[in-house]
N, C-alpha and C positions, 0 to 999 in steps of 0.2 A: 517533442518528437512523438511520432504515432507509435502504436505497438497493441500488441496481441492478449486479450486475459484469456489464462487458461482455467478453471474451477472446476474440482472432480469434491463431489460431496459422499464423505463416507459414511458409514454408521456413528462415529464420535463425532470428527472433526471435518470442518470442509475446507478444502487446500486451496490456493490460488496463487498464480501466479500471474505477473505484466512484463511481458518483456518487448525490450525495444527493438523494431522492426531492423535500426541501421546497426547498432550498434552491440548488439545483443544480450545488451545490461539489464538485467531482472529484479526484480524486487516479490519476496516471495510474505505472505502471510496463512496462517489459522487462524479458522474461530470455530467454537463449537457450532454443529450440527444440529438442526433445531426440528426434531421429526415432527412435531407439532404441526410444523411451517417448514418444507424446504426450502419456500420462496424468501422466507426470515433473512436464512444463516444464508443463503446465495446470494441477496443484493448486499448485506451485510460486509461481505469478504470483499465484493464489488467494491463497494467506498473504500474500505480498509488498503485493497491492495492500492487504488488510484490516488486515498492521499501519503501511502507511503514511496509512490513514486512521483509525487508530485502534479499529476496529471489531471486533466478536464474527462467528462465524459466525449468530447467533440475527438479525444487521440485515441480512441478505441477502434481498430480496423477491422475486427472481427472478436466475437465470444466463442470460445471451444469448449465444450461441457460436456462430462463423465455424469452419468445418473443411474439410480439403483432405482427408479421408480417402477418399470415395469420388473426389474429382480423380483422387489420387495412384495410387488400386488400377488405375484407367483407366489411364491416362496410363504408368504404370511394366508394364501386363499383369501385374498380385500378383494378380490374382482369381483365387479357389479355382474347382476344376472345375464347372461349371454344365452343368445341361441345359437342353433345348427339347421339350415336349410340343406338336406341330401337327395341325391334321387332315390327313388323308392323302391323298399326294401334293404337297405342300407342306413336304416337308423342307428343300427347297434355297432358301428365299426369302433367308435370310441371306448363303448363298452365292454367292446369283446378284446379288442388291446392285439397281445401277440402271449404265446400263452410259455413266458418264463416268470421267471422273478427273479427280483436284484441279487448278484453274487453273492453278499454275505445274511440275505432275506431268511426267514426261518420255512423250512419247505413248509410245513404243517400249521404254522401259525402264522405265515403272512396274510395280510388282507389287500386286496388291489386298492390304490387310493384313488377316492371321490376324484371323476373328472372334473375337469374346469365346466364342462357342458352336461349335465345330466341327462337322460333319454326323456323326461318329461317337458325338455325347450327343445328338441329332435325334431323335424319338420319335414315330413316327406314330400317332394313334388316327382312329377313321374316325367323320367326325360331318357336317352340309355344313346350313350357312345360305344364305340368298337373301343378296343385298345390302339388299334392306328387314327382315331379321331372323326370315322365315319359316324351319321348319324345314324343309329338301332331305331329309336325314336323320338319324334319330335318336341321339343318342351313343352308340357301342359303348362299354355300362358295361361288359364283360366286357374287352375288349380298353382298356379304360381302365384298370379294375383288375389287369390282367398286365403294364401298362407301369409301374403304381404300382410293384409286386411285384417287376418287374427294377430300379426306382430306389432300391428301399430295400438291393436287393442291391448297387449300384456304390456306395450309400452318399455319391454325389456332397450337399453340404449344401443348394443350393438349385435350385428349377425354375423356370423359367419357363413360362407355360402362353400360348398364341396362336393359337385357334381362328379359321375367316377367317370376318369379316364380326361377331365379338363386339359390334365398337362398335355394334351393332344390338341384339343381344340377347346379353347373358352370359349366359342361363340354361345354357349346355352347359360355359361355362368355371367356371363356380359349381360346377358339377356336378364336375366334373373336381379341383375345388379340394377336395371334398367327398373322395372315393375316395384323394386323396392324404394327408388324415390321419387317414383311417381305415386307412391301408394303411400309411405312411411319416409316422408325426405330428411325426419332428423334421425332416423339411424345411422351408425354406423355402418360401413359394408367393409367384408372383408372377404377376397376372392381366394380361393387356393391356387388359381392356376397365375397369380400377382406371388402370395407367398412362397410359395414353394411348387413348383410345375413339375415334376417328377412322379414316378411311377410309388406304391406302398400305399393303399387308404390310408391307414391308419396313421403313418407318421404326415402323412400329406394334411390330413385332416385334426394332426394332432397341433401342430404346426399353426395350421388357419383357427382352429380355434382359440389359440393363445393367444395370437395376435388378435384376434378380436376383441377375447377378454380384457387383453390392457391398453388396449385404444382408447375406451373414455378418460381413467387416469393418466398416462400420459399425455392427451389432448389438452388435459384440463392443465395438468402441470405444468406443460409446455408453454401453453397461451398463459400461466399468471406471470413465467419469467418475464416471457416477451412484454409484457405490460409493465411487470417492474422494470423491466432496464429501459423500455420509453419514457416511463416516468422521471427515470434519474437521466435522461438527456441521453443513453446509451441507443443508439439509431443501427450501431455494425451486427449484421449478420450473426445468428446464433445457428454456432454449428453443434452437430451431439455426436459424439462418438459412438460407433456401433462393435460389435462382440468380435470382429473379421481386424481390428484394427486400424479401422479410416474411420474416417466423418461422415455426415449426409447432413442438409439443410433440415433446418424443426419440421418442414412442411413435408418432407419424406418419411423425417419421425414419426412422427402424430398418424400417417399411414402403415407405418410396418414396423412399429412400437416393439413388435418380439424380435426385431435387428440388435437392440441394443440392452439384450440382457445381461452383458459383462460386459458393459460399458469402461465401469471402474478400471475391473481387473486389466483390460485390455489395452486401456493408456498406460500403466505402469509397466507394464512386456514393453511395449514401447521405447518406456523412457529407458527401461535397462538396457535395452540394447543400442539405443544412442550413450550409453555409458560405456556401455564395454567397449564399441565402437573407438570410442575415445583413449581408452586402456587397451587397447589393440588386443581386444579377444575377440573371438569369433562364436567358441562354445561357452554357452553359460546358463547357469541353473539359477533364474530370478526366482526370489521372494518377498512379497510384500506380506508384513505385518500387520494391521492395524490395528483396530479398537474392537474387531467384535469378529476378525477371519484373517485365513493365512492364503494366498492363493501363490500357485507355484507354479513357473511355466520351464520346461526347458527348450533351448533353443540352440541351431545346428547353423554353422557355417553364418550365422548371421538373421536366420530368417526363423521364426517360429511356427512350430507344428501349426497347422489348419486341420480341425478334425470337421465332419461333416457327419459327427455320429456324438455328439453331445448333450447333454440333457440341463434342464433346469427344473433343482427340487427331484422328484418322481416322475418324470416326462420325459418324454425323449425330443429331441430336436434336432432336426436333420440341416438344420443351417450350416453354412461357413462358419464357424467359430475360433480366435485362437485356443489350442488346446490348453486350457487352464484348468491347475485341479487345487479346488478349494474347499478348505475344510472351518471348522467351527475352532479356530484356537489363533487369542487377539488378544492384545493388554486389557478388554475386556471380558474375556472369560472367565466363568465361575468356578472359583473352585468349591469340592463339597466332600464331605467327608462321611460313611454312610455303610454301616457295616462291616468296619475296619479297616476301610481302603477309604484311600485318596483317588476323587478324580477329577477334573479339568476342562471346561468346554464341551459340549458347544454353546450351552445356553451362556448370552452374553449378559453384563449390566447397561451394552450399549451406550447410546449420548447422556440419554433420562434413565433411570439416574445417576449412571456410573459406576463406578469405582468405588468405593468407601471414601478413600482418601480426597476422592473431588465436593465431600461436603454436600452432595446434590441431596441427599434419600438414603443412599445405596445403605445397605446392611450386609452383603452377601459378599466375602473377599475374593479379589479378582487378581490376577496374573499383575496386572500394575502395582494393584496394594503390597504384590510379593515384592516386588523389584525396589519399591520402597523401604519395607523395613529394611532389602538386605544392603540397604544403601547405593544402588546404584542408580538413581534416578535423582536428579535434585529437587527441593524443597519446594518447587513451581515451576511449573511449564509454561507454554508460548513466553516466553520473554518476560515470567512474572505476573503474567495476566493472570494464572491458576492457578494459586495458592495451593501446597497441598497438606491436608492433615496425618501427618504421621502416625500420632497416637491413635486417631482412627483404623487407622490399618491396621495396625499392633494387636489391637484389642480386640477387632475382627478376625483376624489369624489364630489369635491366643482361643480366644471363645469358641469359632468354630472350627478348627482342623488340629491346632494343637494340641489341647488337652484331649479333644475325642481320641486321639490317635497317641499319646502318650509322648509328644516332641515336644523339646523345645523350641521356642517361637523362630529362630534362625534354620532351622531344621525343616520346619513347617512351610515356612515362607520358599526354601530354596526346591523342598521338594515340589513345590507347586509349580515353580518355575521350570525344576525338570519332565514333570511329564508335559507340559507344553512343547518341552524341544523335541521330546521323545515322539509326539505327535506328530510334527512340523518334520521331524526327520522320518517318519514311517511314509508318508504326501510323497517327500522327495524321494524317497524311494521309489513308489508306487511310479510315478512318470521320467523315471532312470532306471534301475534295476530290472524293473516288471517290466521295461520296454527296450530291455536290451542294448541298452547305454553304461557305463560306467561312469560313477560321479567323481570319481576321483579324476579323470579327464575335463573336468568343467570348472570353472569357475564360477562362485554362487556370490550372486549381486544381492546384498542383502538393503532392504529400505522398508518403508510405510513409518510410522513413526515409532513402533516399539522392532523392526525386523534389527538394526543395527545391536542391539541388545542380547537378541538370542544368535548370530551369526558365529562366534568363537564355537560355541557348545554346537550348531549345528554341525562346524566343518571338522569336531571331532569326531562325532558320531559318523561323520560319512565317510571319514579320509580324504576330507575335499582338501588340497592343498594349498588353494588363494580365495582369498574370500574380495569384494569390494563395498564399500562403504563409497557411495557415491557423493557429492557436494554437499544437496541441501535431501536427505533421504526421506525427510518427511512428505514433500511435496511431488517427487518423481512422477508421478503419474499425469501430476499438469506438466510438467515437459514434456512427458508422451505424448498429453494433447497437443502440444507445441510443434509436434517431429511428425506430425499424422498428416496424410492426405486425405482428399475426398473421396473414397473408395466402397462400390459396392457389386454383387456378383447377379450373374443371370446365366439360369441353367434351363435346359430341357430334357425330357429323357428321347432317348434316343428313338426314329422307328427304325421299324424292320430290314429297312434299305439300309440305313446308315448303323444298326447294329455287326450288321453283316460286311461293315466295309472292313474289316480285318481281314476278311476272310480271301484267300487266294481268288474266288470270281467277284467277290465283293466292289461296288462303287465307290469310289472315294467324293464323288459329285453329288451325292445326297448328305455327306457330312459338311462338306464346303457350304451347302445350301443353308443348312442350319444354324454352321457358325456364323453368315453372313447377315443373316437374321436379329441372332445373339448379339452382333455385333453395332445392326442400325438401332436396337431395343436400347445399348450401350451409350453408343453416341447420343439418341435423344434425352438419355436422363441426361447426360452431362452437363448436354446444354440446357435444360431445365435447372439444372446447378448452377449453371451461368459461370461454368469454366470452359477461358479458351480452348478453341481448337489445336493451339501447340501448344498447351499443358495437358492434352488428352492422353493417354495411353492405354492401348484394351490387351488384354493377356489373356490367350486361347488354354484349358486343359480340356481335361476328357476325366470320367469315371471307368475303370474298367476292370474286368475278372475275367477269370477263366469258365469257362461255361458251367453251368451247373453250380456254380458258387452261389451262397445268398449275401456274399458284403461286396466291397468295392476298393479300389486303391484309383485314388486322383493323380494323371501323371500332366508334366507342362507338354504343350505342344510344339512352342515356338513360334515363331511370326513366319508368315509365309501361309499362299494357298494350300490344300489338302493335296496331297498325290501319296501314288501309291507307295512312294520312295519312303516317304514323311510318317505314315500309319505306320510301317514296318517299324519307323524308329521309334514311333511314339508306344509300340506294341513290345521292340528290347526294351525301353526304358521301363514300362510295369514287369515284365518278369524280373529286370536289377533289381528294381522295389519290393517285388514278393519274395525275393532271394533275402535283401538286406533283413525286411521286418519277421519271417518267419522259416528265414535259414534254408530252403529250397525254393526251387521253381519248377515252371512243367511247357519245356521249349517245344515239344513236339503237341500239346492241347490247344484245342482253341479259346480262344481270348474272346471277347464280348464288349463290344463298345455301350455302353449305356445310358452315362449323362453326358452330355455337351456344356461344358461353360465357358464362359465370358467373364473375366474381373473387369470392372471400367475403373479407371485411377485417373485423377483430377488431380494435379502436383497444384500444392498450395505453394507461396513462398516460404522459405525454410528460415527458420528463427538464426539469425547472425547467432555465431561462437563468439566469447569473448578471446583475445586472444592469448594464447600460450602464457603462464607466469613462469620467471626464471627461477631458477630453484639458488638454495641459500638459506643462510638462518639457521639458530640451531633452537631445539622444541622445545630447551626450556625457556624461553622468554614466551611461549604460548603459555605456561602455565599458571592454573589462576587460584589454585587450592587444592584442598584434599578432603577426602571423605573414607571414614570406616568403611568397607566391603565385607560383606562375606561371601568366600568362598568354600567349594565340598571341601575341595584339600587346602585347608592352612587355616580357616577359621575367618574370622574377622583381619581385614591388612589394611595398614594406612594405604592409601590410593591414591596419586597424583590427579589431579584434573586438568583437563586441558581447554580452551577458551579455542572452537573450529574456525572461529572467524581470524583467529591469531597464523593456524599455522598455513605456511607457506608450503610450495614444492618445495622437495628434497629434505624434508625435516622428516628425522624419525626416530621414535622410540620404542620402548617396548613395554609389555604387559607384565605388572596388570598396572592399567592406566584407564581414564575415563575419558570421555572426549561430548562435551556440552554446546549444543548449537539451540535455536529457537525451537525447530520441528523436529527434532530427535536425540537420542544421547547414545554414542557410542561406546561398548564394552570390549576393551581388549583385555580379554582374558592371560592368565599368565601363562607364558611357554609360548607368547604371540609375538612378534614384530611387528612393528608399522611403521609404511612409508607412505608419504605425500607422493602422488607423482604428478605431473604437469600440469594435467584437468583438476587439480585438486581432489582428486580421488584418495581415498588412504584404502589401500591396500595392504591386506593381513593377513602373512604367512609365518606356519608354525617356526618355531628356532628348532 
């Protein structure tokens, strides 16, 4: 039978999954992450998961894929040289920024960080828009084409183009696009009024530059998949996940490459929420763990924050994003000890060389090598594939954190493990507390391969009162590949007519005009996607504030043309918004319409549910041994083990207990309960 691979490659390990289109039976594998080679460890998983389900390359109906490639080129500064084509007089918008710095920055000793584009690849051509899209002046094609003409000579591979005032009218950045492959056809081009068509140079152009910087890498990544899985006979469509939580085809990838800079994170919000879904929760506080970060989303009534004010690294990014907040603390994180303190991440040991305990190189102990000595981890992971060395760890612990610090090696090991939660629990604060949620109303989905581990300890710190341990928690985020549509946005900012349509004489026929616009822009990618017409669906919002404000709140519009009736609602529903997020509103000021969007959503088919198991059984026949623990309070305790593949619905027991699958190992802590419920979830709540 046909069926779906999902593959989200992280910094350790790369997840995969194939599940069956009718039936909904999965077969999940690991294998390390091969940074050398992503393309290695990704066909790799490719054969892995197809001969553990028995399958051909010819039952592959589609490839869904999570990637950190442009994360990573950001993030580590790998981007090849890039230039910036502006109209003139406007070289330095990059450089000059917006003049704060980062909340916890030092006022006195921050330094603005190296842009992606430096003012020495800056390229002035002389052209000038109004702010409503009229022409000031005409494109200098001559002095466009001699700028071409010096960029085929630097030979840099990609541009970015960002005329002021595009998101009115491209026709000068088109134009511009035009003279560059006539002049220079193996560049990249990369338009601002494609990426981002909204009003701000500096995020407009912060934006386009990105994306141009990680178009050769992505391009290049993208085409060696496509080439591996031809080779292995794999012919189905490679879809990529983007940071909004849908998919887009490689060939829209390789185009807007900074779409999909929380790829990763993005499929596992996902899959949590087809988890909770399942567990009949609505609110819940995901975290995924992995090998080298912790990323934390919360999520209301079902659906997850969408911020449009996001950053990657020191950048800001005005994209759709889901709002994820991720920090440096992963069963690969370092610990280090240094002046009489202990501290913990963010520098990881990552894939190469790991861990101590994974034998690779590593010398440096890491958040895994703790979980080791303190016995809660077994002796080898994936199923025995990864041997692990204990006394390596031991002696790495004892060497470097123990005796500096005056612990014993049980002490050392567990401290290391607690400022990791301590961490992981400051994150969860930070997008609950600071945003005016209480965690103790949510449910926290804990998964990646080390989050099941740290969840006890997180939901004490928080007074979260259910935690869930999803099936297979290593792998979640290829389910989220699994649960995603084809989904991507198109905004404009608003002009003058249709800013003004809130207003008592305002038009409501210049907003209509533009959504309709928004909307044929929608339709034609779709079907450039080559999704049916009744699998289409377009969802209208709007940006707006109250006048004189400089941020924005995104409210839905609903379906239906614009009338005057519909603005009014669409205008109460941002002051409930500005009431809900900052405790007042202002009924009698005016409101400001500003960005117009468009989501297009292309419903793939949805991965069959296995279904329902009946509950029975009682958990000790799951049980397959035991292992010393240590814990803060009680020291070292015999600890029962549990075998996940054994237990059934309706088994439950309680902490402290251990619970051992392929792709992760569950910690219930003592003073916990656990129950199986139907979806095979185990759910852990304090006694």
């Amino acid at each position: 039978m046909a069926g779906t691979l999902a593959i989200d490659v992280g910094g350790t390990f790369t997840d995969i999954t194939f599940a069956d289109a009718v039936t909904g039976e999965s077969w999940v594998a690991k294998t390390p992450s091969t940074p050398s080679d992503l393309a290695a460890g990704f066909i790799a998983a490719v054969r892995k998961a197809l001969t553990l389900a028995g399958r051909g390359p010819s039952d592959v109906l589609r490839v869904l894929h999570g990637t950190t490639t442009a994360t990573n080129a950001i993030l580590e500064g790998k981007t090849p040289p890039t230039a910036l084509v502006t109209t003139a007089g406007f070289k330095y918008v990059l450089e000059i920024g917006r003049h704060d710095i980062p909340r916890h920055g030092n006022l006195y000793g921050w330094s603005k960080p190296v842009r992606p584009i430096t003012p020495d690849r800056v390229f002035e051509v002389r052209e000038r828009l109004d702010a409503d899209g009229g022409v000031l002046q005409a494109l200098d094609e001559d002095e466009a084409r001699a700028v071409a003409r010096q960029l085929a000579q630097l030979g840099v591979p990609s541009v970015a183009v960002v005329f002021l005032h595009s998101y009115a009218n491209p026709s000068h950045e088109q134009r511009m696009q035009a003279i560059l492959r006539e002049e220079y056809p193996e560049a990249l081009v990369s338009l601002s009024s494609e990426v981002l068509p909204q009003f701000r140079e500096f995020e407009r152009t912060m934006a386009t530059a990105l994306n141009a910087a990680v178009m050769p890498p992505v391009s290049r990544y993208v085409g060696v998949l496509r080439d591996a899985l031809d080779q292995d006979g794999v012919r189905a469509p490679l879809l990529i996940m983007k940071s909004d939580g849908g998919v887009t085809s490689a060939a829209t990838c390789v185009r807007q490459p900074v779409q999909t800079v929380l790829s990763g994170p993005a499929a596992g919000v996902i899959g949590a929420i087809g988890i909770a879904r399942a567990a009949e929760f609505s609110d819940i506080i995901s975290i995924d763990v992995g090998g080298t970060s912790a990323d934390i989303c919360l999520v209301r009534d079902g659906r997850p924050e969408i911020t449009k004010d996001g950053s990657i690294g020191a950048f800001p990014l005005k994209l759709p994003i889901i709002d994820i907040n991720t920090i440096g603390a992963g069963g690969g994180s370092i610990a280090l000890a240094a002046g009489g303190r202990l501290t913990v991440g963010p520098r990881s040991a990552g894939a190469e060389p790991g861990p101590v305990c994974y034998r690779r190189g590593g010398t440096e102990p890491t958040v895994t090598d703790a979980h080791l000595v303190l016995g809660r981890i077994p002796a080898a992971l994936l199923g025995g594939e990864l041997p692990l060395d204990a006394g390596s760890a031991r002696a790495a612990i004892d060497s470097r954190i123990a005796r500096p610090l005056k612990l014993d090696l049980d002490e050392a090991a567990a401290g290391i493990v607690e400022i990791a939660d301590n961490n992981m629990a400051r994150a969860i604060r930070t997008v609950s507390v600071g945003r005016g949620h209480d965690p103790r109303r949510f449910a926290l989905i804990a998964f990646g391969g080390a989050g099941p581990l740290h969840a006890c300890r997180l939901a004490e710190l928080l007074d979260i009162p259910t935690v869930i341990i999803p099936p297979r928690p290593g792998v979640l985020s290829t389910w989220g590949l699994l649960d995603t549509d084809i989904r991507t946005s198109f905004s404009r900012t608003a002009g003058p007519a249709a800013r003004r349509a809130t207003s008592d004489g305002g038009d409501p026929a210049e907003v209509e005009a533009t959504w309709v616009d928004l909307e044929s822009q929608a339709r034609a990618w779709l079907d450039g996607e080559q999704v049916p017409r009744e699998r289409q669906r377009l969802e209208r919002s709007a940006d707006l504030r109250y006048q004189h404000q400089s941020f924005e709140l995104t409210c839905p519009l609903g379906e239906g043309s614009v009338t005057r009736e519909r603005l009014a609602a669409l205008v109460a529903t941002f002051h409930r918004e500005h009431r809900r997020l900052y405790t007042y509103d202002l009924p009698s000021a005016t409101v400001e319409l500003v960005n117009l969007r468009v989501t297009a959503i292309g419903q793939l088919p949805q991965r069959a549910r296995p279904a329902a198991t009946t509950s029975g059984g009682d958990a000790a026949s799951a049980r397959v041994g035991q292992r010393d623990v240590y814990f803060a309070r009680g020291g070292r305790t015999p600890t029962p083990c549990y075998a996940r593949a054994k237990l059934t619905a309706g088994m439950t027991f309680a902490g402290p207990a251990l619970v051992d699958q392929e792709d992760a190992t569950t910690l219930v802590a003592p003073g916990f309960h656990a129950r199986v419920d139907h979806a095979l979830n185990i759910v852990l709540m304090l006694r």
